[in-house]
C-alpha positions in Angstrom: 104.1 95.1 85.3 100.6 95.3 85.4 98.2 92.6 88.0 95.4 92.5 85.4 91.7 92.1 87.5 88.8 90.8 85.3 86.1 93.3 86.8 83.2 91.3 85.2 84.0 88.3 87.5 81.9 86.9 89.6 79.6 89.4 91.2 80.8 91.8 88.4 80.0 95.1 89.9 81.9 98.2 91.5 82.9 96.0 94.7 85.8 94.8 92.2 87.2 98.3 91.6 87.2 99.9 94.9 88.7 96.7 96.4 90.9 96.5 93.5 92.4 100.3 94.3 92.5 100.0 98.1 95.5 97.1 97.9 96.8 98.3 95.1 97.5 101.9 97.0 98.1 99.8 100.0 100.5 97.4 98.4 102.0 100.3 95.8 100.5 97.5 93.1 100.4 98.6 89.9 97.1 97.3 88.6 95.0 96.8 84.9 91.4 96.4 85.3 89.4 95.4 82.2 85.8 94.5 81.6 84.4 97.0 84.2 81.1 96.7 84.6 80.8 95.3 81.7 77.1 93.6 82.7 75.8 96.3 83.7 72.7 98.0 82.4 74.7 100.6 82.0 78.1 99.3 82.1 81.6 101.2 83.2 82.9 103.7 85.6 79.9 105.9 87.0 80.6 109.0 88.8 80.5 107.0 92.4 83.1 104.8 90.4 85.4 107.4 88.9 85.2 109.6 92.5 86.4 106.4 93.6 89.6 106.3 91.4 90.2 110.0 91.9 90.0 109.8 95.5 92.6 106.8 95.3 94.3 108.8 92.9 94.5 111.7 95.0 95.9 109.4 98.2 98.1 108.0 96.3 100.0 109.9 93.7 99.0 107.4 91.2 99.7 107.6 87.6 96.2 107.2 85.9 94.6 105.8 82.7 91.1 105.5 81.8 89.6 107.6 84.6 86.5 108.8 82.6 82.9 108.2 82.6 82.0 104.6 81.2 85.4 103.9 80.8 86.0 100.2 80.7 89.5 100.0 81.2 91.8 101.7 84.1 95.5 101.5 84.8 96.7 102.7 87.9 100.1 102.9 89.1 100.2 104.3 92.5 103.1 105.6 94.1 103.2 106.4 97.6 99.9 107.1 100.3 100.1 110.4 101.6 97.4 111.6 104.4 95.5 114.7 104.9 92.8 116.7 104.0 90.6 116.0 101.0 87.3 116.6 99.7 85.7 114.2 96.8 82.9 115.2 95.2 80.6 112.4 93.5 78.9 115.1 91.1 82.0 116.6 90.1 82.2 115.9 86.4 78.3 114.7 86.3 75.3 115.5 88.1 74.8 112.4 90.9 73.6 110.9 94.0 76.0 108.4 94.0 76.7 106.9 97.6 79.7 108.7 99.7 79.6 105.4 101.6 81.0 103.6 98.5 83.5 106.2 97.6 85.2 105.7 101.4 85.2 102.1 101.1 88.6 102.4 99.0 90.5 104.6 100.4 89.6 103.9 104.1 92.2 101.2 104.3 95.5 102.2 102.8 95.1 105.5 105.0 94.4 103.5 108.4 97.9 102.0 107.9 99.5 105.2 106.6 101.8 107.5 108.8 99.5 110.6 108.8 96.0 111.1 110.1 93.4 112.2 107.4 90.8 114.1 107.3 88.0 113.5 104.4 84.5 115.1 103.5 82.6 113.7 100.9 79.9 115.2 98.7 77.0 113.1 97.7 74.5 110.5 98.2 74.1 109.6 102.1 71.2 107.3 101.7 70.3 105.9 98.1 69.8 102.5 96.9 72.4 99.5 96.2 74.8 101.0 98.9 75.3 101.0 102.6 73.6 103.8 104.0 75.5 106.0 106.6 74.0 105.1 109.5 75.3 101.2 108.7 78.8 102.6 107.9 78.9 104.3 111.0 76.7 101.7 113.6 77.8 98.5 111.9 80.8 98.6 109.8 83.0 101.4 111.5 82.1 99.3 115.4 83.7 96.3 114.0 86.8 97.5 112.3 87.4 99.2 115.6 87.5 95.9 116.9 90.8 94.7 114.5 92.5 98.4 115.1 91.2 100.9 112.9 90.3 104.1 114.2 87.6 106.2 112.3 85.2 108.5 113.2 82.1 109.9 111.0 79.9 112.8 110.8 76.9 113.7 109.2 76.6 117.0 108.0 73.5 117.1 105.5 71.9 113.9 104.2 71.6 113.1 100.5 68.7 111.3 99.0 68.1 110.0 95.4 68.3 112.3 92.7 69.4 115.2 94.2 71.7 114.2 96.6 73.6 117.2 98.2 74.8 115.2 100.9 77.8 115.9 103.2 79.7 113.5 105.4 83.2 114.0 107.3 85.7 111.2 107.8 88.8 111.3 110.1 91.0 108.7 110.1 93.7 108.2 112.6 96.5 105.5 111.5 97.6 102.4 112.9 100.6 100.4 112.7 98.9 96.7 112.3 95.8 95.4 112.5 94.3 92.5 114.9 93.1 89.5 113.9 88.7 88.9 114.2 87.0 86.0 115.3 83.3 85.8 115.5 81.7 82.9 115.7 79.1 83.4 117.8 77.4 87.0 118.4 75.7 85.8 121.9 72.7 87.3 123.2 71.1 90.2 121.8 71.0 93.3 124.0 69.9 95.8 122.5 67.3 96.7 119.4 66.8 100.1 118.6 65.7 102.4 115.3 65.6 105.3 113.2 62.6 106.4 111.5 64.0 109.2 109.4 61.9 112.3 106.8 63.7 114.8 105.0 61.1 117.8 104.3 58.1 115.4 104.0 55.5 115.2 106.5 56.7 113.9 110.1 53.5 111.2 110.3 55.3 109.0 107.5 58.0 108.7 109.6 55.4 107.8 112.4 54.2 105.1 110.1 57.2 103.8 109.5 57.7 103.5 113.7 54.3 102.0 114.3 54.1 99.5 111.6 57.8 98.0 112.9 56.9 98.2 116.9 53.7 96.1 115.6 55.8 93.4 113.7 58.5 93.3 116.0 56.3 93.3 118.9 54.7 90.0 117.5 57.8 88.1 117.9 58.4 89.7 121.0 61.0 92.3 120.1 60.4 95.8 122.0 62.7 98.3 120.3 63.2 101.8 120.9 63.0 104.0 118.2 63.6 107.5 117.5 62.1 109.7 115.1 64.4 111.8 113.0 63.8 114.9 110.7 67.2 115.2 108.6 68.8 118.2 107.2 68.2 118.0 103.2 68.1 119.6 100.2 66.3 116.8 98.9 63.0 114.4 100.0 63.7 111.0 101.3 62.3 108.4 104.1 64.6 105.7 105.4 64.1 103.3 108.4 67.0 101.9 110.2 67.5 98.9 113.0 70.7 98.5 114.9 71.1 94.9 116.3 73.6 94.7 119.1 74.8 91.5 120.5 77.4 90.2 123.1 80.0 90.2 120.8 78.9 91.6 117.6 76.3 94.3 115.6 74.1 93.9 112.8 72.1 96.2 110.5 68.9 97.0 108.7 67.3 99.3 106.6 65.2 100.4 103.8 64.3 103.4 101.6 61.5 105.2 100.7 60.5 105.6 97.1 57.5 107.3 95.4 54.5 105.4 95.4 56.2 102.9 98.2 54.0 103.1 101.1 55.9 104.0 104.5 54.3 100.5 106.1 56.6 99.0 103.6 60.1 100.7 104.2 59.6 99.1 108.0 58.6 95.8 107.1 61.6 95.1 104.6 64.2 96.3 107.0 62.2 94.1 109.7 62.3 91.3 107.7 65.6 91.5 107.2 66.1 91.6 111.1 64.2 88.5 111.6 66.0 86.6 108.8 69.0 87.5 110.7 67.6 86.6 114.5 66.7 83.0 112.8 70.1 82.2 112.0 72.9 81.8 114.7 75.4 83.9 112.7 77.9 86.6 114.2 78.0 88.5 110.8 75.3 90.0 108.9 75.3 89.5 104.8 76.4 93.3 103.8 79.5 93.3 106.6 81.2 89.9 105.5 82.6 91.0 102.2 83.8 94.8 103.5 85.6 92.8 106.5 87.7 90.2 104.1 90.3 92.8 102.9 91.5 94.0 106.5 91.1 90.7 108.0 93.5 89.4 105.2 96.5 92.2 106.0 95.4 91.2 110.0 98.1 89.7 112.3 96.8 86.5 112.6 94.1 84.4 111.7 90.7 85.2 111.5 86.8 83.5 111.2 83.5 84.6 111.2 79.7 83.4 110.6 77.1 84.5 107.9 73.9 84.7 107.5 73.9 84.3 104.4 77.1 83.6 101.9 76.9 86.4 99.2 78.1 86.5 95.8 79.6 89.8 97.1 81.8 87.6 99.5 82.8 85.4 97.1 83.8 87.7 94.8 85.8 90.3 97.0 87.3 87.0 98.4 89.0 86.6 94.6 90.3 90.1 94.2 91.9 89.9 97.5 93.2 86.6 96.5 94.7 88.1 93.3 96.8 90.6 95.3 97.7 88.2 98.3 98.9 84.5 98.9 96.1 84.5 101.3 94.2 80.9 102.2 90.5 81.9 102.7 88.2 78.8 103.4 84.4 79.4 103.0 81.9 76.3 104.6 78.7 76.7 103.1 77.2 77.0 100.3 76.2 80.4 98.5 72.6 81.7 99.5 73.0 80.2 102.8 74.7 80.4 106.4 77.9 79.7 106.7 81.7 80.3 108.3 84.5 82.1 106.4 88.1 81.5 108.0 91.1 83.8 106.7 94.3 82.6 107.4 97.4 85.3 106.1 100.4 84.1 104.9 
């Protein structure tokens, strides 16, 4: 029997699917998602979306319906999660940049708690917009799921900017038998602030722009980063400005792209921004970890808590669909838009 997920709840975008496939591989759930999408401009699966099912497919052995571009609808019946050596490619049926960071978000669960270690390279977009860039996957996300058990480790190989993207990353995951329980409810003091200021095959003084005009915003509010200029390995043309935040007991991330006709004065003062929204609140967490850390928190031994910056509709929604899978009691305090304290307790 099929758990039917309603993939225009909520938040309504691609969050529900890939959290949707991760515990249902993980939980051998067989699982009916309608309305993907659906309020979209243009709505259904995507190539980032179907190489997201495929790749679950793949892990998986799952019997498959409706894994085709703008499909609506999917059933997936997975059987068992095998490990080993794959290679998903986001422009495999279409021409794409879409992110390889949002492809590895579902199947880097169910193979941490497999029996086999896997290795994965993905094809793609590296850094594009409406997705965690790399550099966050790697600095930010994959730091504190090391902290509950998981063991992951990322390379770069090329990076891949909007439209062309021709990226190339490599995942290897090594399993683990359980995963810890997380609680961060204060990050302490910061101690250390440092950047990228990143060109692919564009001249190296926008990237210099980039570094100037954050050393002179941060420097106003007394922040002294180091930051390190970076020419990346591309077939494409991109800019991309990066802070790393690290605390006592938690990280935090930043960043902006380039775009034509966005001046590079720009990229550094929304990922700055961003920073100091952050350094104003006394949260552990920042906005785009909380909803990636809800579904391993919720198979943790234990309970867990953390603080927000700010309570997404993001977090609120991946809250649901791991709700819909697990007779899990998650308590949010605060209100959407604003800080606040999520506590997961795991039946």
């Amino acid at each position: 029997m099929y758990l039917q997920i309603d993939g225009n709840y909520g938040e309504g975008g691609g969050q529900i699917l890939r959290t949707t496939l991760s515990l249902s591989c993980l939980l051998k759930k067989p699982v009916e998602i309608i309305n993907i999408r659906k309020g979209r401009k243009i709505p259904g699966l995507q190539p980032q979306h179907l190489a997201s099912v495929n790749a679950c497919k793949s892990i998986s052995e799952a019997e498959v319906e409706g894994n085709k571009l703008q499909s609506l609808t999917l059933k997936f019946s997975p059987q068992k999660i095998k490990g080993g050596d794959f290679t998903f490619n986001v422009a495999e049926e279409k021409r794409s940049a879409g992110s390889t960071s949002l492809i590895l978000q579902a199947p880097f669960l169910p193979l941490s708690l497999s029996d086999q270690i896997s290795e994965l390279t993905l094809l793609g977009g590296t850094h594009v917009p409406w997705s965690p860039p790399f550099d966050y996957l790697k600095e930010i996300f994959l730091p504190m799921v090391r902290k509950i058990g998981c063991q992951i480790e990322l390379q770069i190989k090329k990076w891949g900017w909007y439209p062309k993207g021709g990226g190339e990353i490599h995942c290897m995951i090594h399993p683990v038998e359980k995963l810890a329980s997380l609680n961060l409810t204060e990050r302490g003091r910061l101690l250390n602030l440092t950047g990228i200021s990143v060109v692919s095959n564009l001249p190296t003084p926008i990237a210099e722009r980039q570094k100037n005009q954050a050393l002179k915003i941060l420097k106003e509010k007394d922040f002294s980063p180091e930051i390190k200029i970076v020419q990346a390995p591309s077939i494409g043309q991109g800019t991309f400005f990066f802070l790393k935040a690290e605390f006592e007991n938690s990280v935090a991330g930043f960043g902006a792209l380039g775009e034509i006709g966005k001046r590079a004065e720009k990229v550094a003062e929304e990922a700055c921004q961003e920073f100091l929204e952050f350094i104003e609140t006394k949260a552990a967490i920042d906005p785009h970890l909380s909803d990636q850390l809800v579904p391993y928190l919720a198979l943790a031994d234990g309970q867990s808590s953390f603080t927000v910056s700010r309570i997404s509709q993001h977090l609120l929604t991946n809250i649901w669909v791991v709700q819909q899978f697990l007779p899990t009691k998650i308590t949010v305090e605060g209100k959407e838009g604003s800080e606040g304290k999520v506590i997961i307790t795991p039946s």
